[in-house]
C-alpha positions as CSV (number, residue, x, y, z in Angstrom):
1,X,0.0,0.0,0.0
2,X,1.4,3.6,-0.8
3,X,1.1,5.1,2.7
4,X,0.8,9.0,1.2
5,X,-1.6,7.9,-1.4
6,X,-3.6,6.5,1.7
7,X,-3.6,9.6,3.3
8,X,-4.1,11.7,0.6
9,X,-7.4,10.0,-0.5
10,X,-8.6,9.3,2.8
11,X,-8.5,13.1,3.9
12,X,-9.4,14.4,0.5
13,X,-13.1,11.9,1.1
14,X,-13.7,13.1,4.2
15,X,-13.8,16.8,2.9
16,X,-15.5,16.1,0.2
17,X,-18.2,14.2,1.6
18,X,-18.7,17.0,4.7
19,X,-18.7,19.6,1.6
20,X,-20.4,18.1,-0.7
21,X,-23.5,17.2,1.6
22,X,-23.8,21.2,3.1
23,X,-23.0,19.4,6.4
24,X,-21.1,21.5,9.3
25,X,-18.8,18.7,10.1
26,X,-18.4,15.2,11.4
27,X,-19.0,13.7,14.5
28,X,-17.3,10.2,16.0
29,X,-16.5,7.8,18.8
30,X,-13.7,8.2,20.4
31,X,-12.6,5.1,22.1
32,X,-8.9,5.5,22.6
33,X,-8.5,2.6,20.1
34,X,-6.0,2.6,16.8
35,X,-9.1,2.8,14.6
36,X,-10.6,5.8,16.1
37,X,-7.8,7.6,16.4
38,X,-6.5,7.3,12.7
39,X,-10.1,8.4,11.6
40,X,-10.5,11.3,14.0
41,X,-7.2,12.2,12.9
42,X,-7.5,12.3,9.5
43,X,-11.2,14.4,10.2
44,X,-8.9,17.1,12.2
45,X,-6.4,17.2,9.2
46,X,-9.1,17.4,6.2
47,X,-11.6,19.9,7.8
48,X,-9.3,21.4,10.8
49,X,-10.4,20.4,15.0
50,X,-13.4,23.6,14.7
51,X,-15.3,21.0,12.4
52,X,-14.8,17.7,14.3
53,X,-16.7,16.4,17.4
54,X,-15.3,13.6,19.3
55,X,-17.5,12.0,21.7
56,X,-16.0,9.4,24.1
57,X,-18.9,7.4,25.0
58,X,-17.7,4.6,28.2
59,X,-19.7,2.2,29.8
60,X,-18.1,2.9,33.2
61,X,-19.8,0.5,35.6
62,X,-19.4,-2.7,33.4
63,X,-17.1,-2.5,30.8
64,X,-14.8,0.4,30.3
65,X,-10.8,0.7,30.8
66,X,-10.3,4.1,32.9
67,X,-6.7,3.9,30.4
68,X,-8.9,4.1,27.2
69,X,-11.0,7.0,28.6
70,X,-7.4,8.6,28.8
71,X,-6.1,7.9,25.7
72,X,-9.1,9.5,24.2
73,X,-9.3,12.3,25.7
74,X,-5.2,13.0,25.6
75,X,-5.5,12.4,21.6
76,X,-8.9,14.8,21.6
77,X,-6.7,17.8,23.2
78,X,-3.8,17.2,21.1
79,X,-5.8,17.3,18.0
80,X,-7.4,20.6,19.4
81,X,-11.1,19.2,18.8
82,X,-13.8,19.4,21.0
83,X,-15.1,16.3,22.9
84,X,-17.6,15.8,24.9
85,X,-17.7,13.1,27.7
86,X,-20.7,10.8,28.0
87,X,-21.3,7.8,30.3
88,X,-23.5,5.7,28.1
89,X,-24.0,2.6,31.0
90,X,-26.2,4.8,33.0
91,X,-28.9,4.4,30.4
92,X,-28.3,1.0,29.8
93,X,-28.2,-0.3,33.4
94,X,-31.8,1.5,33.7
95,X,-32.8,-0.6,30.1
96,X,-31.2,-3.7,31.4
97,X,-33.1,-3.9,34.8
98,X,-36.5,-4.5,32.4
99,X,-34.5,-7.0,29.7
100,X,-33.7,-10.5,30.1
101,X,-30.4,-11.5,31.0
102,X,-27.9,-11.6,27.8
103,X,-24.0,-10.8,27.7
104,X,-24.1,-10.4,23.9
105,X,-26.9,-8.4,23.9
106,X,-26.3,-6.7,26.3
107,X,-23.0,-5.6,24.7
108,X,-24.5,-4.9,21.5
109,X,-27.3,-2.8,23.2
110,X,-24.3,0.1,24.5
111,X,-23.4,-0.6,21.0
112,X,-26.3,0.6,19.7
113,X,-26.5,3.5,22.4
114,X,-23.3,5.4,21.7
115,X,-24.8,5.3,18.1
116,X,-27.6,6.9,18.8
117,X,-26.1,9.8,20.9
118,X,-23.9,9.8,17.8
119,X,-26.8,10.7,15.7
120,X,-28.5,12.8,18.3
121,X,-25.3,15.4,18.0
122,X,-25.4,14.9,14.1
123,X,-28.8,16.0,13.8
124,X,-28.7,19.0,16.0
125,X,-25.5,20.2,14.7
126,X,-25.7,19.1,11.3
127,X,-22.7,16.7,11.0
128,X,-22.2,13.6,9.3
129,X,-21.3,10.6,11.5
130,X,-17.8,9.2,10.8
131,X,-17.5,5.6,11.1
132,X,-14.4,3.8,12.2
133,X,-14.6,0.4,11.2
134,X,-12.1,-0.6,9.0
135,X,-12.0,-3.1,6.4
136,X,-10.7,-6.2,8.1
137,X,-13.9,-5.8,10.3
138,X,-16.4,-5.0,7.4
139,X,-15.3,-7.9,5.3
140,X,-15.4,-10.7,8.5
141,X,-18.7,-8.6,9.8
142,X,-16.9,-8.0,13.1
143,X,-19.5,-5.6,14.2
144,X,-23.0,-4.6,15.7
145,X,-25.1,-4.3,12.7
146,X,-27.0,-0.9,13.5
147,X,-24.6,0.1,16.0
148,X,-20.7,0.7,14.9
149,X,-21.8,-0.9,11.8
150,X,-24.3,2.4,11.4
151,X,-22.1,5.5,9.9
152,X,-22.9,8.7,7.1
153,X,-19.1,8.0,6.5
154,X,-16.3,5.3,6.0
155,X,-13.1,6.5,6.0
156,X,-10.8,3.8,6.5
157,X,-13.5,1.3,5.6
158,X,-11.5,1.0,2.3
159,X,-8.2,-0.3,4.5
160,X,-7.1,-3.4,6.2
161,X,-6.6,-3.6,9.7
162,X,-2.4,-3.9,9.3
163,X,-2.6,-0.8,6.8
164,X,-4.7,1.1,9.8
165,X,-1.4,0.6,11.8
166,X,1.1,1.5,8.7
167,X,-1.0,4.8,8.5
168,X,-1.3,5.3,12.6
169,X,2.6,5.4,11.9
170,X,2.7,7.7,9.0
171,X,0.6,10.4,11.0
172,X,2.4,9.8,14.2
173,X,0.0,8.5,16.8
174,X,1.7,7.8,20.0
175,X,3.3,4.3,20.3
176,X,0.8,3.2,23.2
177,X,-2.1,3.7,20.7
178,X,-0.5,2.2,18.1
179,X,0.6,-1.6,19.9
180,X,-3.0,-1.9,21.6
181,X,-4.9,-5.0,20.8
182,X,-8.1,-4.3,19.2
183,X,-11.4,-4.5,20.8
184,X,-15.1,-3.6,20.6
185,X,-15.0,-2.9,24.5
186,X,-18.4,-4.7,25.4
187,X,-16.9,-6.3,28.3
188,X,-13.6,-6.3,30.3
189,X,-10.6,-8.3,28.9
190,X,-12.6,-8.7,25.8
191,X,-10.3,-8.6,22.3
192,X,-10.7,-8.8,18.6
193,X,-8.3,-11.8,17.8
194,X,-9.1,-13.9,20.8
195,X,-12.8,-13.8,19.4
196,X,-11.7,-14.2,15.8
197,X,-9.2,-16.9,16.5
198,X,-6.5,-15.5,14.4
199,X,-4.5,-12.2,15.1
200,X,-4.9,-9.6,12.3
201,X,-1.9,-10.6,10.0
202,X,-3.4,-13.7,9.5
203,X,-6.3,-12.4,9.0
204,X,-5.4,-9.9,6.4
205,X,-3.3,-11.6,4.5
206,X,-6.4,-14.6,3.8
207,X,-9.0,-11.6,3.0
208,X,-6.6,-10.3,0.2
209,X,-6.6,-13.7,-1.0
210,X,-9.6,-15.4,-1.0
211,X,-11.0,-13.9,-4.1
212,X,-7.9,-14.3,-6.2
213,X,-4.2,-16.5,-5.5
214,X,-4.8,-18.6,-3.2
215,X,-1.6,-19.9,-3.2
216,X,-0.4,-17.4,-1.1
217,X,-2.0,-18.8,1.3
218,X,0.1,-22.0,1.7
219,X,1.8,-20.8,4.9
220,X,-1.2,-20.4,6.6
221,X,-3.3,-23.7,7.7
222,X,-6.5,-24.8,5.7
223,X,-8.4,-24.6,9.2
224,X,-7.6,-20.7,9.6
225,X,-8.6,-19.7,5.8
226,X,-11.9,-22.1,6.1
227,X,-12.6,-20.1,9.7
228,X,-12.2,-16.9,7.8
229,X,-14.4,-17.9,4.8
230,X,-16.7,-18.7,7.2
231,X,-17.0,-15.4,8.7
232,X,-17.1,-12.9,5.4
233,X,-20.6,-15.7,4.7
234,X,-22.4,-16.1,7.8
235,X,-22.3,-12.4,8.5
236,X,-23.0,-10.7,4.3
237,X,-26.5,-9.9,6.0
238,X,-25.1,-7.2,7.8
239,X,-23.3,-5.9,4.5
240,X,-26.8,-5.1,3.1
241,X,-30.0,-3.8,3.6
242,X,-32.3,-5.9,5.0
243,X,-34.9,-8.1,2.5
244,X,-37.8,-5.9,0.9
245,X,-40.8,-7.9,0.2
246,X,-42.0,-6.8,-3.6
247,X,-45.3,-7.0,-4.1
């Protein structure tokens, strides 16, 4: 991947998007996480921090890491945007006491909460909602459909997970950003790769390769490409809308 070209396009979308729909600016998540903060990044540098909102949205009784909270925050103020902070797991815990018990769905309902205080700031403000999925998760459907799956925007939705990193390099986020594990943060302890099975190298190398030479795959075991294959089918429902009946 050519890194500037990356940047270049990435930056030049997001401004042209924001512009091109009359919006004010964007608004995201800010989790502390490497995908977050290369998106947000990138927003400050296309459209400067007066146009980006970042909104870091914990779950502080159940599920967030007081560390992430910091990182976020530390990357907000170095950026120069404006954040707000928001404890999303007071509304939940009050859902949660009238819903039966879950841990999935509970996880995917503070999923689906920091979307919609997302949205709520879009609509009063008039910004467009940056997602920050990237395109190791899109492709596997590693995420809540209707909650970090729901964006106006994808930014780096057009990059693998590794090339995340390479660009989290090239604009110079700090080190302790850049080596964190990747996580959805629905629970404590909870990570990407120990869910998936395979840590992200694997995994992108098989998604650049399932569609075309396989043979590149020969280092990797017939188990881990099958798992993957696996994925990218059982979860193309949440690439699409959902079934129209036609009458």
């Amino acid at each position: 991947m050519d890194i500037t070209y990356a940047y270049t396009a990435t930056t030049t979308f997001i401004l042209r998007e924001v512009n091109g729909r009359n919006c004010s600016g964007v608004v995201l998540g800010l989790s502390g996480g490497l995908d977050s903060s290369v998106a947000a990044t990138l927003a400050v540098k296309a459209l400067g921090p007066s146009r980006v909102l970042g909104l870091v949205l914990p779950d502080k009784a159940s599920s967030s890491d007081p560390g992430a909270i910091n990182d976020a925050v530390s990357l907000a103020n170095n950026l120069g945007m404006k954040y707000n902070l928001i404890d999303v797991g007071r509304a939940k815990s009050d859902l949660t006491k009238q819903l039966p018990p879950s841990k999935l769905a509970r996880g995917n309902l503070t999923v689906r909460l920091r979307m919609c205080v997302l949205y709520y700031y879009a609509s009063i403000r008039k910004l467009l909602v940056v997602g920050t999925s990237d395109r190791s998760e899109l492709e596997l459907g590693y995420f809540t459909k209707y909650g970090d799956g729901a964006a106006d925007i994808l930014p780096i939705g057009g990059l693998y997970k590794t090339e995340v990193r390479e660009l989290g390099r090239h604009i110079r986020l700090p080190n302790r950003i850049l080596k964190k594990k990747s996580t959805p943060g629905l629970w404590r302890g909870q990570t990407a790769e120990s869910e998936i099975g395979l840590n992200y190298e694997e995994v992108d190398q098989i998604l650049k390769n399932i569609h075309g030479n396989e043979s590149h795959l020969q280092r990797i075991s017939s188990k881990k490409v099958a798992l993957v294959k696996l994925l990218v089918e059982k979860n193309k429902h949440k690439q699409t809308l959902p079934p129209v009946c036609k009458l």
